[in-house]
Each structure stands twice: as structure tokens, then as C-alpha cells.
C-alpha positions as CSV (number, residue, x, y, z in Angstrom):
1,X,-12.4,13.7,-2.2
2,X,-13.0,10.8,0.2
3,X,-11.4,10.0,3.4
4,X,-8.4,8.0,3.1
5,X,-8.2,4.6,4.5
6,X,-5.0,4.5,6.9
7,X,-3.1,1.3,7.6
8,X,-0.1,1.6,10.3
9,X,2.1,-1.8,9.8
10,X,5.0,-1.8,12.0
11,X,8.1,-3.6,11.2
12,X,11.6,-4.0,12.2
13,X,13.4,-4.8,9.3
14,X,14.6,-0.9,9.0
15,X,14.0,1.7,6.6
16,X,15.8,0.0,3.3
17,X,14.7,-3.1,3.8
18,X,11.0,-2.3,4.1
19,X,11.4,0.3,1.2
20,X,13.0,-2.6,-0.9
21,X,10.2,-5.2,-0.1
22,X,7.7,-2.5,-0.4
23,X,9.0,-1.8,-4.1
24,X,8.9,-5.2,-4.9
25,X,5.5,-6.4,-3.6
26,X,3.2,-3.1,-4.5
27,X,1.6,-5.3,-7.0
28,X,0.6,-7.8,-4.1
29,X,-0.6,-4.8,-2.1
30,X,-2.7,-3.2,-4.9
31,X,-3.9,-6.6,-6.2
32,X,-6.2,-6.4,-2.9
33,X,-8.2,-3.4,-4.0
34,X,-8.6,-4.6,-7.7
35,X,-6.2,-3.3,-9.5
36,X,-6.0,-3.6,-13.1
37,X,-3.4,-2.4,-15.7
38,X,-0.4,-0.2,-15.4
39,X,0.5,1.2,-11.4
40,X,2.3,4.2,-11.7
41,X,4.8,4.8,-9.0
42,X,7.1,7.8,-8.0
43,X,9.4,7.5,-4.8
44,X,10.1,11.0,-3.0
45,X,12.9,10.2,-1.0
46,X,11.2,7.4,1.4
47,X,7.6,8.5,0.4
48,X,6.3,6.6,-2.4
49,X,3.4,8.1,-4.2
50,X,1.2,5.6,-6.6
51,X,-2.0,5.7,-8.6
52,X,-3.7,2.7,-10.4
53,X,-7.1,1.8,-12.3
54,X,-9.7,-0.7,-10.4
55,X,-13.0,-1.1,-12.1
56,X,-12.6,2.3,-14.1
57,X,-12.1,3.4,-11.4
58,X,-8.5,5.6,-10.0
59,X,-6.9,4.8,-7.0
60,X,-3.9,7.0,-5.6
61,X,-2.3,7.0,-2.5
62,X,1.4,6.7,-0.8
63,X,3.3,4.7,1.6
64,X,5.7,6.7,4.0
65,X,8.5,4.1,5.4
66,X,10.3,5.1,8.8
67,X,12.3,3.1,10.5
68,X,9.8,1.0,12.3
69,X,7.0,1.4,10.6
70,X,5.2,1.7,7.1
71,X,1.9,4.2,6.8
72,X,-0.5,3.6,4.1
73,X,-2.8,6.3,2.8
74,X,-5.2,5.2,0.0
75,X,-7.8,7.7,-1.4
76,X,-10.9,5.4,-2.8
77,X,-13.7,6.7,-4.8
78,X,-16.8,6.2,-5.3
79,X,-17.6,2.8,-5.0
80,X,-14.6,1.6,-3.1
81,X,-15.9,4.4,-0.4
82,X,-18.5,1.9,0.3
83,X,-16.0,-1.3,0.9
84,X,-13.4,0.8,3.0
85,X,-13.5,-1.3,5.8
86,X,-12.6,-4.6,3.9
87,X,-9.7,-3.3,1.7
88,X,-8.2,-1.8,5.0
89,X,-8.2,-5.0,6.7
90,X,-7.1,-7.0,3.7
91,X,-4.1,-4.2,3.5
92,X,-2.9,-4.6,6.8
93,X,-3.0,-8.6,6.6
94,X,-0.8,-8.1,2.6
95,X,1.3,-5.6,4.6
96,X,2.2,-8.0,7.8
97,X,3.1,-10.7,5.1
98,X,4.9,-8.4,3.1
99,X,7.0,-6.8,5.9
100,X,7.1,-9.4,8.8
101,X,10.2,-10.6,9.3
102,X,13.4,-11.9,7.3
103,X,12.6,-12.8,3.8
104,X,12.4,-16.9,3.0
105,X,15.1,-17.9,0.0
């Protein structure tokens, strides 16, 4: 298995609110890796485990919320191995958006 790609987003909207937004926007996050089809999703307690298919092609990885931060650990294979460094930087900028600050009405 490859080595994960590891984003750290800090945020200070506490632990519900960042699980909340995190529920609702996975489909922005995962958009940035190519995702295609169904993302399958399983929350352990304030550990969310997903998978999804990009390129035929399956991507799994979690996000563990705390109260300040939100840790993402995404296990790419194959080809993605080779792009790491772009889908951890565009990530952390869906991440920031996602989880920085109050949300707009």
C-alpha cells in the first residue's frame, strides 16, 4: 500500500460543527482527487472512514475531527502515487474553505 497523503486543517468551529460541515461537503473534498460514482462513508464515533472510485481507480481514507483540528489520511494508488503532491495541496485549500470560519446564509 502507498504512503498516505496527510493534510492537518485547523479550525475553530469545534468538534460538531466541523463534523457537520465535513459531512456535508465530502463531495467537494473528494471532487479534488477525481472522484466518480458512489462515496461510501462510515462515521466511527468522530472518525469518518470513506472509499470512492477515481479513474478505476479506489481511493479510501478517513478524516479524524478534534476539537481544533481536522486530519486527513488518503491512501492513493497507483497512479495518484505519482500526483500526491497536487491533491494534498488542493485538499488543504477545499479543507480551509470548507472549515474556515462561520458558514455564509
Amino acid at each position: 500500500m502507498s504512503k498516505p497523503v496527510v493534510v492537518s486543517i485547523p479550525h475553530e468551529l469545534g468538534r460538531a460543527e466541523a463534523r457537520r460541515r465535513i459531512n456535508e461537503g465530502l463531495g467537494s473534498l473528494t471532487a479534488q482527487i477525481g472522484a466518480v460514482g458512489e462515496i461510501k462513508q462510515a462515521w466511527e464515533g468522530d472518525l469518518l472512514r470513506f472509499s470512492l472510485q477515481a479513474i478505476g481507480q479506489t481511493v479510501t481514507g478517513t478524516i479524524d475531527v478534534q476539537e481544533h483540528e481536522a486530519r486527513l489520511e488518503v491512501y492513493l494508488p497507483g497512479i495518484f502515487a505519482m500526483i500526491a503532491n497536487k491533491v494534498k495541496g488542493r485538499l488543504r485549500d477545499e479543507g480551509q474553505i470548507l472549515l474556515g470560519g462561520p458558514k455564509k446564509s
